[in-house]
N, CA, C and O atoms as CSV, one atom per row, in Angstrom:
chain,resi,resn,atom,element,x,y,z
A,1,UNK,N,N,-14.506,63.940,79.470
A,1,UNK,CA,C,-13.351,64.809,79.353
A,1,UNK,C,C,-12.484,64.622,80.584
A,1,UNK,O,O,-12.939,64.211,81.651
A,2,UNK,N,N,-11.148,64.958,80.376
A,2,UNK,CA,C,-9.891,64.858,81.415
A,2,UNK,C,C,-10.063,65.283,82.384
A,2,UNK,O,O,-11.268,65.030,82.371
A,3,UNK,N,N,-9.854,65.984,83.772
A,3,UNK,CA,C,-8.968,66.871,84.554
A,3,UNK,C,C,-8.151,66.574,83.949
A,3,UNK,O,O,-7.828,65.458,83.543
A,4,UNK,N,N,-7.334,68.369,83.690
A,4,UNK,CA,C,-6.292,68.479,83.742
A,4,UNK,C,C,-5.753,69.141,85.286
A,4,UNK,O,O,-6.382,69.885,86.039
A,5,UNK,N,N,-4.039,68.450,85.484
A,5,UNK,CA,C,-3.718,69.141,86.934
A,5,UNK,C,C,-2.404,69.488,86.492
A,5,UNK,O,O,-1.755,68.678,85.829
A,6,UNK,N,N,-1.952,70.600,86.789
A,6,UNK,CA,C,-0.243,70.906,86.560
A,6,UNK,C,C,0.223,72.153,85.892
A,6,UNK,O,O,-0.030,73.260,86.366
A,7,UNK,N,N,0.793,72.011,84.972
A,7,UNK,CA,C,0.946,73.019,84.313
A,7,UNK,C,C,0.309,73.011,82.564
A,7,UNK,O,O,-0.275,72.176,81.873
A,8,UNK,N,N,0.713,74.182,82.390
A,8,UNK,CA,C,0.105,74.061,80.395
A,8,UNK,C,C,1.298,73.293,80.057
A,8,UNK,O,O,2.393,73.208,80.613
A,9,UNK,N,N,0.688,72.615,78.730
A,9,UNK,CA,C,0.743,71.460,78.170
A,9,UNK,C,C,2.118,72.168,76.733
A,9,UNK,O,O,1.900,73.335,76.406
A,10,UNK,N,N,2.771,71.799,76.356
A,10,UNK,CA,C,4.159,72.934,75.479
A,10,UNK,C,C,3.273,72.824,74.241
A,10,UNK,O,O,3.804,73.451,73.324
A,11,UNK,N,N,2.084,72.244,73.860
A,11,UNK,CA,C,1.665,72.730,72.333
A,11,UNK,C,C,2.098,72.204,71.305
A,11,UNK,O,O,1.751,72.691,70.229
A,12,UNK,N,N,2.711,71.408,71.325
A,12,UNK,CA,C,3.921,71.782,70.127
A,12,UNK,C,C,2.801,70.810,69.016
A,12,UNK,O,O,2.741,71.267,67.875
A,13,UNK,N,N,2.140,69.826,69.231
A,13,UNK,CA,C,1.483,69.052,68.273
A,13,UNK,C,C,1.543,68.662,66.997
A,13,UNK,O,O,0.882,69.011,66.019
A,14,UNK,N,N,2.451,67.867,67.129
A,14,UNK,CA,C,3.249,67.178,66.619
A,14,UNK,C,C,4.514,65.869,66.850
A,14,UNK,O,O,5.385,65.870,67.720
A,15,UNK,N,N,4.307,64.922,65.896
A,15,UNK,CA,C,5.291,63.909,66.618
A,15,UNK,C,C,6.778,63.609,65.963
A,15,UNK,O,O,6.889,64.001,64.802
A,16,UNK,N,N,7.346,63.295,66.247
A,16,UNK,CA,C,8.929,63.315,65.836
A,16,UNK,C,C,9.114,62.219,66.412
A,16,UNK,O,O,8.650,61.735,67.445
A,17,UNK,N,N,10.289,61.638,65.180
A,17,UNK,CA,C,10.946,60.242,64.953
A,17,UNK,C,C,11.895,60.779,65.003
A,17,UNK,O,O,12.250,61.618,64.175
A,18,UNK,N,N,12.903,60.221,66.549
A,18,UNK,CA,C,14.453,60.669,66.747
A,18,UNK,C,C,15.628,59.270,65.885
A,18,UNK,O,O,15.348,58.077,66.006
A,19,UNK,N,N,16.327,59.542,65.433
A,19,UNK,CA,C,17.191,58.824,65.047
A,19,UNK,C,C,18.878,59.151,65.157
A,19,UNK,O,O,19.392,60.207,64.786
A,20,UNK,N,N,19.600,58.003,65.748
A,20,UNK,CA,C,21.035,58.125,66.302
A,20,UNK,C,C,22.118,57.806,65.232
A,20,UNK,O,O,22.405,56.686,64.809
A,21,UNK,N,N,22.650,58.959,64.884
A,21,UNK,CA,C,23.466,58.624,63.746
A,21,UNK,C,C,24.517,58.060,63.782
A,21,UNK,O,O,24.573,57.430,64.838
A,22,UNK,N,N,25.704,57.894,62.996
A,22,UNK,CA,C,26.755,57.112,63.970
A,22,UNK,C,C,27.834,57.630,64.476
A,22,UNK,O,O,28.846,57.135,64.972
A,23,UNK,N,N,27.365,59.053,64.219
A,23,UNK,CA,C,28.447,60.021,64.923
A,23,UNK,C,C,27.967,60.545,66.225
A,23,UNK,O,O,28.596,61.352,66.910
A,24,UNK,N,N,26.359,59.835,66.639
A,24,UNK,CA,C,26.289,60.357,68.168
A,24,UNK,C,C,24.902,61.388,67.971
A,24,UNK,O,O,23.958,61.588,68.736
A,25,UNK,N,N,25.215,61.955,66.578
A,25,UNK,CA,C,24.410,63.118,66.975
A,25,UNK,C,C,23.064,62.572,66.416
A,25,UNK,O,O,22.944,61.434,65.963
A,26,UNK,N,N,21.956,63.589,66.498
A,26,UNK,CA,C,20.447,63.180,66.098
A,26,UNK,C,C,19.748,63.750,64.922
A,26,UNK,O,O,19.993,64.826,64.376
A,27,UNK,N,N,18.629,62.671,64.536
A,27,UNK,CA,C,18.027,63.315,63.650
A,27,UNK,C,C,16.288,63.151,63.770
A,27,UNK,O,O,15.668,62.115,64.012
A,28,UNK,N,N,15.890,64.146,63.587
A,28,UNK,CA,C,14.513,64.315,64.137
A,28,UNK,C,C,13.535,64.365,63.012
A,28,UNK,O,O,13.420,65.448,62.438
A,29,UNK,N,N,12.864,63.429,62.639
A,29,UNK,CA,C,11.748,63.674,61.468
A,29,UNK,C,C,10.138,64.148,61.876
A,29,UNK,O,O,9.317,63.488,62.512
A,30,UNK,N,N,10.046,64.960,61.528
A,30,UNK,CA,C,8.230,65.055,61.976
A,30,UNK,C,C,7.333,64.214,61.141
A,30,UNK,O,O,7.129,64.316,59.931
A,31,UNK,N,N,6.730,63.194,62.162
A,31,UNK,CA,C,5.680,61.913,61.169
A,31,UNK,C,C,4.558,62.040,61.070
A,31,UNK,O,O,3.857,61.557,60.181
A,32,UNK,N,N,4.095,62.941,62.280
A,32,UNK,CA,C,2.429,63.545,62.152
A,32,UNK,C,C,1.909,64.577,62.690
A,32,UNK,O,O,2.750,65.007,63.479
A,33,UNK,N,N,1.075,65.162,62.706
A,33,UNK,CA,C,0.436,66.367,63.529
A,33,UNK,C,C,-0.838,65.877,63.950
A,33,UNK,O,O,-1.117,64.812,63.399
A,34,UNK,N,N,-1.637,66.268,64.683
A,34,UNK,CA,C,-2.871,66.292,65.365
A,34,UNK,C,C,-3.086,67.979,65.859
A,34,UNK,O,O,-2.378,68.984,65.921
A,35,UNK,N,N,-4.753,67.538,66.209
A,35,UNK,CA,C,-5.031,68.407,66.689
A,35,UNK,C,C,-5.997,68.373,67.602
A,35,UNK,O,O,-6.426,67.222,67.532
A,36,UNK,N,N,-6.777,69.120,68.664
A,36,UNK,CA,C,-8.092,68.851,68.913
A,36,UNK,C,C,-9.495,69.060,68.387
A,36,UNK,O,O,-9.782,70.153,67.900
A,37,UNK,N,N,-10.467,68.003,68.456
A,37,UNK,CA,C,-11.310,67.944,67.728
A,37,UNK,C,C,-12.481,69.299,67.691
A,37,UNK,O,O,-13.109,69.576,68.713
A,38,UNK,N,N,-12.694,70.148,66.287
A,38,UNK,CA,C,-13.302,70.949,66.543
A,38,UNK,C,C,-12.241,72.405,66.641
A,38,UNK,O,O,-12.656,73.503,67.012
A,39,UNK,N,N,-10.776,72.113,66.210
A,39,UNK,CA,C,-10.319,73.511,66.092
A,39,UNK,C,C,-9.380,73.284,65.029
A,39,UNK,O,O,-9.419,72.330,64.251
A,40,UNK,N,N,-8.387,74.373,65.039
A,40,UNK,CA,C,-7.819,74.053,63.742
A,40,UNK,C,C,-6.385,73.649,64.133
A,40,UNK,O,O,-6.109,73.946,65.295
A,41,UNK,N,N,-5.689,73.216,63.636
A,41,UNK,CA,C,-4.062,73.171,63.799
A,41,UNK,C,C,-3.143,73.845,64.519
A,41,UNK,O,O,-2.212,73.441,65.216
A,42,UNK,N,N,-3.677,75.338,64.157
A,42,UNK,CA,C,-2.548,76.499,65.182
A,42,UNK,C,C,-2.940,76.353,66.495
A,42,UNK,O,O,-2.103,76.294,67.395
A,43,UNK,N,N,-4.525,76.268,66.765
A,43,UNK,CA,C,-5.170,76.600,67.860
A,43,UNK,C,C,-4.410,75.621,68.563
A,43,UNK,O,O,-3.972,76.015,69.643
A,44,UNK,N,N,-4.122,74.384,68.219
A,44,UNK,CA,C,-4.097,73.314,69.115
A,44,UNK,C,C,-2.298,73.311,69.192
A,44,UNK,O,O,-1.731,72.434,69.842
A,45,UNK,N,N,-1.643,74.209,68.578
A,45,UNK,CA,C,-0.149,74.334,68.706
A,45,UNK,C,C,-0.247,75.453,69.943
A,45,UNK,O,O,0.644,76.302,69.946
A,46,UNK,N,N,-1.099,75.510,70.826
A,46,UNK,CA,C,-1.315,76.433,71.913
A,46,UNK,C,C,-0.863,75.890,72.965
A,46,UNK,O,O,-0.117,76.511,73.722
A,47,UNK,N,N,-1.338,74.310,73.244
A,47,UNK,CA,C,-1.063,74.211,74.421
A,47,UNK,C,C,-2.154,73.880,75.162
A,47,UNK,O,O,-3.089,74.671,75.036
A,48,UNK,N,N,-2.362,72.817,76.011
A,48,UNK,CA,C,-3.850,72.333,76.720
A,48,UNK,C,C,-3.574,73.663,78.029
A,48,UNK,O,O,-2.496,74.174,78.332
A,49,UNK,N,N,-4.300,73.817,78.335
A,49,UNK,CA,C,-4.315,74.749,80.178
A,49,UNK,C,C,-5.148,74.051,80.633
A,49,UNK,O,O,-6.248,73.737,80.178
A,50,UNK,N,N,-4.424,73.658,81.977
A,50,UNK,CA,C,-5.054,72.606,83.116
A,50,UNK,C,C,-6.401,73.638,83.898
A,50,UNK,O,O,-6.723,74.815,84.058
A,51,UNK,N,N,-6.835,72.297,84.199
A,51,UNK,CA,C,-7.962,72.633,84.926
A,51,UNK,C,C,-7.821,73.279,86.564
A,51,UNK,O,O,-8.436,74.205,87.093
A,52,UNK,N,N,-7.180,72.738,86.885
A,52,UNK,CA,C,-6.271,72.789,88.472
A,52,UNK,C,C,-4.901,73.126,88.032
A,52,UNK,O,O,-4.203,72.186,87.653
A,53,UNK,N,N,-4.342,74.478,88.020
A,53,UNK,CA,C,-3.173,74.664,87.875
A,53,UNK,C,C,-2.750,74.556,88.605
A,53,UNK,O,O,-3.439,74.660,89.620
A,54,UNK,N,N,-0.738,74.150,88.846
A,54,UNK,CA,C,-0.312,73.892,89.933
A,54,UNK,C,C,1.489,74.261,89.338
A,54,UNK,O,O,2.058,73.767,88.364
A,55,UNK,N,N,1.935,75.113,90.167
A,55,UNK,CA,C,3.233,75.357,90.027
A,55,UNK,C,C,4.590,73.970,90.692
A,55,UNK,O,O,4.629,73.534,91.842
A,56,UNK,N,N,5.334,73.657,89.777
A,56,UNK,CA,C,6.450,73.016,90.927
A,56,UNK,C,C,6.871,73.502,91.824
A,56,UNK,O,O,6.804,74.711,92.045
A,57,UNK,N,N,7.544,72.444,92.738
A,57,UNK,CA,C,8.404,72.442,93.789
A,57,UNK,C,C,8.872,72.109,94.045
A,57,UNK,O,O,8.463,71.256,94.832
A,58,UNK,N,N,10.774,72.182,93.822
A,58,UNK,CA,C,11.574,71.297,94.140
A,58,UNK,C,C,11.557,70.562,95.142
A,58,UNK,O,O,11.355,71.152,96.203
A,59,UNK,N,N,11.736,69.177,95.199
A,59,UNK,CA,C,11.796,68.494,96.657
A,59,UNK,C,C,10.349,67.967,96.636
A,59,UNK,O,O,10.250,66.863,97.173
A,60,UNK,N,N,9.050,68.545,96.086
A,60,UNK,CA,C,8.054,67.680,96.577
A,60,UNK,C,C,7.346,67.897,94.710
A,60,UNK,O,O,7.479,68.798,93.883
A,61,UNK,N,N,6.439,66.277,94.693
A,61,UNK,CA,C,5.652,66.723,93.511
A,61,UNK,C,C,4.141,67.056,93.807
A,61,UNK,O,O,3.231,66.250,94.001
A,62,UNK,N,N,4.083,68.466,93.795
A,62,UNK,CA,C,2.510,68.717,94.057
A,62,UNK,C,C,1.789,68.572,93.026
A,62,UNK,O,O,0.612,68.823,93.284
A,63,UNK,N,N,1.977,68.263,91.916
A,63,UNK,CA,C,0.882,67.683,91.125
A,63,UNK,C,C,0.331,66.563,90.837
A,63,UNK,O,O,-0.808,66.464,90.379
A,64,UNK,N,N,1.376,65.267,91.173
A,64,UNK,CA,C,1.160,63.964,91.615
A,64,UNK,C,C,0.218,64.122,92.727
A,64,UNK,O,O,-0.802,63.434,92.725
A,65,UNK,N,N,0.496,65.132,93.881
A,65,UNK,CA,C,-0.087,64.946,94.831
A,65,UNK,C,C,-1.479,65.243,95.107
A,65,UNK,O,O,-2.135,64.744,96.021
A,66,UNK,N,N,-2.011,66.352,93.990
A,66,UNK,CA,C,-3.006,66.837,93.754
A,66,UNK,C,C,-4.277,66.135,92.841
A,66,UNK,O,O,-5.478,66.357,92.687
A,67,UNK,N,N,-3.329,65.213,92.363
A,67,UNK,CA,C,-4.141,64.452,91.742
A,67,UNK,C,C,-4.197,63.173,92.272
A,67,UNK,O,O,-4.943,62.373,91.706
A,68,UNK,N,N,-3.552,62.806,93.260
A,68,UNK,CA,C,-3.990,61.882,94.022
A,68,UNK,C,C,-5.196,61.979,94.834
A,68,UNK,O,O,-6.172,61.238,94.722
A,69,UNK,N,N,-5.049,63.055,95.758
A,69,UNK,CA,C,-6.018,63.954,96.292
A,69,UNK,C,C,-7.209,63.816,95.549
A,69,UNK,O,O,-8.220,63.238,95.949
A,70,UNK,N,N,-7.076,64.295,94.592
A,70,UNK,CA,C,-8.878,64.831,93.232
A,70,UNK,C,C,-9.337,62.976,93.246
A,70,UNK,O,O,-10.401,62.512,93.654
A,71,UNK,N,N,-8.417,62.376,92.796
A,71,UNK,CA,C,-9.015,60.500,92.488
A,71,UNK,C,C,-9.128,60.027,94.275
A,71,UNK,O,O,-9.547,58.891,94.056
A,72,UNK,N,N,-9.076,60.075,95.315
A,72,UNK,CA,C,-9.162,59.443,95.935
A,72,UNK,C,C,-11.041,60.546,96.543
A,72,UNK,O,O,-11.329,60.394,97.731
A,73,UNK,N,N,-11.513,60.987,96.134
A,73,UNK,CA,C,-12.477,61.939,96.263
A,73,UNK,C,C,-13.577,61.542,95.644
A,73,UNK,O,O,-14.774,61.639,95.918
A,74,UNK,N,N,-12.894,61.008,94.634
A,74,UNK,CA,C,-14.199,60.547,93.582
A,74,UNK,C,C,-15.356,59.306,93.841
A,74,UNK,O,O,-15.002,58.431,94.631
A,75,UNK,N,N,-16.189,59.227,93.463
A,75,UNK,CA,C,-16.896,57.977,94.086
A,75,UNK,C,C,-17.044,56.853,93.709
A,75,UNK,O,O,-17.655,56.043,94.406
């Protein structure tokens, strides 16, 4: 299994095919859903929650940094 580091994950689970029309604007098809293994569909329209949460900060990325940190630890 992952670390997760950062923030929750938007859930949305599901994938979309963007397409550029020729007036500029878009069109978005949904081509599949997933879920995680062992729950059902809604559950997994929740959203992963990290293991190591970590808020932004403009100007620096502390979650790059945190997870640099966690992999350079490992053996």
């Amino acid at each position: 299994r992952a670390l997760l580091i950062g923030q929750p994950s938007y859930g949305k689970n599901s994938l979309q095919l963007a397409f550029t029309l020729q007036d500029g604007s878009s069109l978005y098809i949904t081509a599949a859903r997933w879920w995680i293994p062992g729950s059902t569909p809604s559950s997994a329209a929740k959203g992963l929650q990290p293991d190591i949460p970590i808020s932004p900060e403009e100007g620096r990325d502390r979650i790059l940094q945190s997870a640099v940190e966690h992999l350079t630890r490992l053996p």
